[in-house]
C-alpha positions as CSV (number, residue, x, y, z in Angstrom):
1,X,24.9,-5.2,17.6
2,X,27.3,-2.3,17.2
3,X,29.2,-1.7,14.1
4,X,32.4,-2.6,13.6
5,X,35.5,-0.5,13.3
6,X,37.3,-3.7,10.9
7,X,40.7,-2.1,12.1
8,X,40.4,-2.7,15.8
9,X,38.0,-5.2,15.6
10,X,35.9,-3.4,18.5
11,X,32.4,-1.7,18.4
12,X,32.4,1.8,17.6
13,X,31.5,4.3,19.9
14,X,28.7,5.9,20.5
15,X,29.7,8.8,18.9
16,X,30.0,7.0,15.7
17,X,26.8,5.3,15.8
18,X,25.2,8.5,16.5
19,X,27.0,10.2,13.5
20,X,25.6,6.8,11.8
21,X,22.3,7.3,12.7
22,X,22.3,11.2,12.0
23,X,24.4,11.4,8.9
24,X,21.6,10.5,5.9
25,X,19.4,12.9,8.1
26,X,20.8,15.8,6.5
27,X,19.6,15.0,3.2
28,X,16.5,16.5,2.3
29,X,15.6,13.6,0.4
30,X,16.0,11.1,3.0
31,X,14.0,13.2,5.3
32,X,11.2,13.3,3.0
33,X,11.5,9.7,1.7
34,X,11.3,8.6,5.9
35,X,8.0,10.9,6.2
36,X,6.5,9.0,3.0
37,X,7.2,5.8,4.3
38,X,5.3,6.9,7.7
39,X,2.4,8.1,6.0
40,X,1.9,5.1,3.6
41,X,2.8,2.7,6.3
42,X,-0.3,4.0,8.3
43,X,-2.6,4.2,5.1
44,X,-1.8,1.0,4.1
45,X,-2.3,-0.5,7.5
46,X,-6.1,1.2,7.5
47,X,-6.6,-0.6,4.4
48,X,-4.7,-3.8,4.6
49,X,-5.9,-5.1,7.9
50,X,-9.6,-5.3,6.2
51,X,-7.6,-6.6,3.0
52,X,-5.8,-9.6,5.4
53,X,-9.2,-10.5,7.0
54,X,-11.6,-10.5,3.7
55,X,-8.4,-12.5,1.8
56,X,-8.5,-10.0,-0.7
57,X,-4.6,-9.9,-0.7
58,X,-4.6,-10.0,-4.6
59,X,-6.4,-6.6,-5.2
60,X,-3.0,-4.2,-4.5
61,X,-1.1,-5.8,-6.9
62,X,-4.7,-6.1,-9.6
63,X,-5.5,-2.1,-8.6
64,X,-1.8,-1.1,-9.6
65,X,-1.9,-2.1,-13.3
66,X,-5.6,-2.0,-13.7
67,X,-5.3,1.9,-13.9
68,X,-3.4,1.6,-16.9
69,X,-6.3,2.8,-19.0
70,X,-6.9,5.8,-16.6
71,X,-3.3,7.0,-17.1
72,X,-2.9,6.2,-20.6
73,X,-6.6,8.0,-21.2
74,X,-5.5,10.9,-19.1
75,X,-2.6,11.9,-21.4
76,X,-4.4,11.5,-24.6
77,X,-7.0,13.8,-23.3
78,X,-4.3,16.0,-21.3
79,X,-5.1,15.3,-17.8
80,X,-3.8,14.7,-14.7
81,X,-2.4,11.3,-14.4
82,X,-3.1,10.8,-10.9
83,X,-6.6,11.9,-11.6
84,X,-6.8,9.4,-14.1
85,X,-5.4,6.4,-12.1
86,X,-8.0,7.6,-9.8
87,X,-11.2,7.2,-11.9
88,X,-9.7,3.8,-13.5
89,X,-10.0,2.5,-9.9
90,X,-12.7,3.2,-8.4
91,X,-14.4,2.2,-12.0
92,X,-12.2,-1.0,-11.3
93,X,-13.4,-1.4,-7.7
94,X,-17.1,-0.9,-8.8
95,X,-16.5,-3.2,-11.8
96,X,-15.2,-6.1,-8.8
97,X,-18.5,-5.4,-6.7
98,X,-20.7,-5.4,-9.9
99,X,-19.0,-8.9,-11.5
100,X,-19.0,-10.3,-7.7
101,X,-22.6,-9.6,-6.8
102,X,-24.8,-10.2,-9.8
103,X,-22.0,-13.1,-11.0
104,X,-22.5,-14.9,-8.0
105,X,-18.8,-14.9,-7.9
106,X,-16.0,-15.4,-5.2
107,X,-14.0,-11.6,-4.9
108,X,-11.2,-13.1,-6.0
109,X,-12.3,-14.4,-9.6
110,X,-13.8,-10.8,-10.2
111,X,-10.6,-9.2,-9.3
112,X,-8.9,-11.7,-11.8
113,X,-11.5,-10.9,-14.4
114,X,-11.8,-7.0,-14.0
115,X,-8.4,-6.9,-13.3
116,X,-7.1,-8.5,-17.0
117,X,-9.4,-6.9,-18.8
118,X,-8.8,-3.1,-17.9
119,X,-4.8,-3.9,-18.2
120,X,-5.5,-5.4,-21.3
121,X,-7.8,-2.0,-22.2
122,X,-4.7,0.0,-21.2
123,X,-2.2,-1.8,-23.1
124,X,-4.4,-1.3,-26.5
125,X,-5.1,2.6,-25.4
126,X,-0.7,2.5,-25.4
127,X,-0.3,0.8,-28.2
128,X,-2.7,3.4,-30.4
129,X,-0.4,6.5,-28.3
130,X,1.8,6.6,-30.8
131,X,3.5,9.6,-29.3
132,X,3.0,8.3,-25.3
133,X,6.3,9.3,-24.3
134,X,5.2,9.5,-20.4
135,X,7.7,7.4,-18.1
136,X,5.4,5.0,-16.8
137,X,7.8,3.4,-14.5
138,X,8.0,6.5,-12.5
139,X,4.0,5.5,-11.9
140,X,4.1,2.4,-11.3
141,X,7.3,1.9,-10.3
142,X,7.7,5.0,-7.5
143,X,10.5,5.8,-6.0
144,X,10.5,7.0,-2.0
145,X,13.6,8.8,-2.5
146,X,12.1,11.6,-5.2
147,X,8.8,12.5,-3.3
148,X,8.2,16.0,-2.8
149,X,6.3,17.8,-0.3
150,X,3.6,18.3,-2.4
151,X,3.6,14.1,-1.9
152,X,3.7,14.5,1.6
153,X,0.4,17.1,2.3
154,X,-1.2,14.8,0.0
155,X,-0.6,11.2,1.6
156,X,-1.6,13.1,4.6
157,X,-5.2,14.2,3.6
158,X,-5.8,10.6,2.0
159,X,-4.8,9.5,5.4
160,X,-7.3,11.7,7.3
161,X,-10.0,11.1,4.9
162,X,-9.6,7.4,4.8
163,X,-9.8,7.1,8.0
164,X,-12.4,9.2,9.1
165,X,-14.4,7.2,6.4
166,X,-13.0,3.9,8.3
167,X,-13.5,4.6,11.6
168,X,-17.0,6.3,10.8
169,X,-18.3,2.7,9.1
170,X,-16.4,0.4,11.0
171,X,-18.9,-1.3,13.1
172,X,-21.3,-1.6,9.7
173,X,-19.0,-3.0,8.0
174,X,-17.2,-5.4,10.1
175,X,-21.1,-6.4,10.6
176,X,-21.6,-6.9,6.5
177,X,-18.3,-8.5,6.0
178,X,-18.4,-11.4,8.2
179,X,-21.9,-11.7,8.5
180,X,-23.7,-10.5,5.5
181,X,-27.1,-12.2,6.4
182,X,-28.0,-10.7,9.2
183,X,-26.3,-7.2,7.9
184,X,-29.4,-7.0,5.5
185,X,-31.9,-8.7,8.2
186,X,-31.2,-5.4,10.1
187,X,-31.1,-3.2,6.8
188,X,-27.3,-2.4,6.0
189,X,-26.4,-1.5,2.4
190,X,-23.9,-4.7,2.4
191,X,-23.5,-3.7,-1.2
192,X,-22.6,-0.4,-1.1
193,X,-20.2,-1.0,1.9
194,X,-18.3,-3.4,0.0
195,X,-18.0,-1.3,-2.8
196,X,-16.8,1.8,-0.5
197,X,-14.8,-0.6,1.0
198,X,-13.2,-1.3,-2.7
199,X,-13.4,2.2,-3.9
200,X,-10.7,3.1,-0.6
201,X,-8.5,0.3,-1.1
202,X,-8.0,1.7,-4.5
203,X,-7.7,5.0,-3.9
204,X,-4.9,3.8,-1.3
205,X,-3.6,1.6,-3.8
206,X,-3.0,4.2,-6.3
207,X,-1.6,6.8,-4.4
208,X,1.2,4.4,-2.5
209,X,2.3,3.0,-5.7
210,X,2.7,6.6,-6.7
211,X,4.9,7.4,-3.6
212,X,6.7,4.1,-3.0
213,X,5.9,1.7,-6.2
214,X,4.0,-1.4,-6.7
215,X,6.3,-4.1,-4.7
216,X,6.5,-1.8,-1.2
217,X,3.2,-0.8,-2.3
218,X,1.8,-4.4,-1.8
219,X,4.1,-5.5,0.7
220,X,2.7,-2.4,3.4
221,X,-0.8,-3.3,2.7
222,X,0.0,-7.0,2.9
223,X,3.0,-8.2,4.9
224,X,2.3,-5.7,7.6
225,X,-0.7,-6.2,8.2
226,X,-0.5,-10.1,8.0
227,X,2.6,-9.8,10.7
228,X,0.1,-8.0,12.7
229,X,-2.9,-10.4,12.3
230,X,-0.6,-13.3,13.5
231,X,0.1,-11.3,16.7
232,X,-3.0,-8.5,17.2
233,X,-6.0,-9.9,19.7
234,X,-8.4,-7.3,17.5
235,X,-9.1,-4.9,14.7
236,X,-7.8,-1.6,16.1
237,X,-4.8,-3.5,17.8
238,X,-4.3,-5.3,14.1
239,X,-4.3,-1.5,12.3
240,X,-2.4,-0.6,14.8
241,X,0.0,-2.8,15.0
242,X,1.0,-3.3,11.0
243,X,1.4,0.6,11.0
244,X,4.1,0.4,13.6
245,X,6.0,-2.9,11.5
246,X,5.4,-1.5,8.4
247,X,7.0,2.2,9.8
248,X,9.8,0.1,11.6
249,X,10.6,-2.0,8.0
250,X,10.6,1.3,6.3
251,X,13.0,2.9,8.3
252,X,15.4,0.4,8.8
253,X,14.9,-0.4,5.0
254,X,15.7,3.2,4.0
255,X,19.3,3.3,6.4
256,X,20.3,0.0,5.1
257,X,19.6,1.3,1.2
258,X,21.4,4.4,1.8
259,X,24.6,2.7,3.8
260,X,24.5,-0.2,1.0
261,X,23.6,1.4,-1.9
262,X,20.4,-0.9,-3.1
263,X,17.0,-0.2,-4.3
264,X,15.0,1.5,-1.4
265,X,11.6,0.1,-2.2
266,X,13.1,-3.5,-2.3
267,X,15.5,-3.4,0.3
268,X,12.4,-2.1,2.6
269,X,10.4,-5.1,1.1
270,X,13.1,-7.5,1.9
271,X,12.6,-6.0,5.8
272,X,9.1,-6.1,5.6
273,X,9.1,-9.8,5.1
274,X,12.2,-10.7,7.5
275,X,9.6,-9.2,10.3
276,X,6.6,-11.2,8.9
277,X,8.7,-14.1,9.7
278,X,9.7,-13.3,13.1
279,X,6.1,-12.3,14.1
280,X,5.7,-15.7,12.5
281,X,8.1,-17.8,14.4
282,X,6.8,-15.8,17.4
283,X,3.1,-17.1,16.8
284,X,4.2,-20.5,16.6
285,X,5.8,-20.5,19.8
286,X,2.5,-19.7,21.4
């Protein structure tokens, strides 16, 4: 539906909604905060469909807080944060695999466990940095409207690598994921591809809640890609798929933030999950 000019009671013309349309493109900003949102909404999607499938929906939001200890270590010792957050989750991921495997565990019990006790590590670390004075929330919190190009080039080569990695195990590891047994009859490292497998959700993880924050961060890599598993007939159509809804939410979310004035990550968010319901309502009409 067109906007409405509230004086004539009549839809604008198309003029005006192209002015509309075009106006928050000449922010620099806004340009930069729609490229972010493309480029997590693929990542996540490479990530998140394999998330959806193994029910492993819990991880994003474990991964985001349990590099706590990473950050926290990296500015006692004055390193990179990111780096940091980086080492704390694959150490997480391989802490999951470890606790899962030998503990005879379900992956969602050693994400609870690994997950407490490395936040709970990282809130001792903070509470010993007496002079932290590092604004976390800008970490954990992100914020699509302050990335930087810098951001950009570097959500793009995660993408590429991530991928590639994907694309270059995924027969393997669809194979040792749904049918670990016969994975190891023919000689597959079922353990070491769940652990990669672990290791790149993180790495995802840590970078999008960087760009975007924890709550769009989650929602890419799990409403999307559940909207796309209730209407995608097969892995690459699933990827494929939550990519497109998650870079549709985003975009739509970002216009309506600007033209409203609301939090960007939560307005998206609030889009992400009005889709999931449509692609829903749309599955039960099957």
């Amino acid at each position: 539906m067109l906007p409405l000019d509230s004086s004539t009671a009549r839809p604008l013309d198309p003029m005006t909604l192209m002015t509309w349309l075009t106006d928050p493109l000449q922010f620099d900003f806004f340009l930069r905060a729609l490229g972010a949102v493309a480029l997590v909404s693929v990542l996540c999607a490479l990530v998140g469909a394999w998330v959806v499938l193994r029910g492993l929906s819990y991880i994003g939001d474990a991964m985001s807080h349990a590099v706590l200890p990473g950050i926290v270590g990296a500015f006692l010792t004055g390193g990179n944060l990111l780096l940091g957050a980086l080492v704390a989750a694959v150490l997480t991921a391989l802490g999951i695999g470890a606790v899962s495997q030998r503990g005879g565990l379900k992956q969602d019990s050693a994400i609870g466990i690994v997950f407490v006790g490395m936040f709970a590590l990282g809130v001792v670390m903070l509470s010993r940095a007496a002079t932290f004075t590092t604004d976390l929330s800008n970490f954990l919190i992100g914020n699509p409207l302050g990335v930087t190009p810098g951001d950009l080039w570097g959500a793009l080569l995660v993408t590429l690598v991530v991928g590639g990695i994907l694309t270059a195990v995924q027969k393997e590891l669809l194979l040792a994921s749904f049918d670990p047994t016969e994975a190891r009859a023919i000689g597959l490292p079922v353990r070491t591809l769940e652990s990669l497998l672990l290791i790149l959700i993180g790495l995802v993880v840590v970078l999008t809640v960087q760009l975007v924050g924890t709550t769009l961060s989650v929602s890419l890599l799990i409403t999307s890609s559940a909207a796309a598993r209730l209407l995608a007939r097969s892995l690459r159509k699933m990827i494929l798929l939550a990519a497109v809804l998650g870079t549709v939410g985003g975009v739509v979310g970002l216009y309506l933030s600007y033209y409203l004035d609301t939090a960007p990550g939560a307005t998206i968010v609030l889009v992400n999950t009005a889709i999931f319901l449509v692609a829903l309502a749309f599955r039960r009409r099957e």
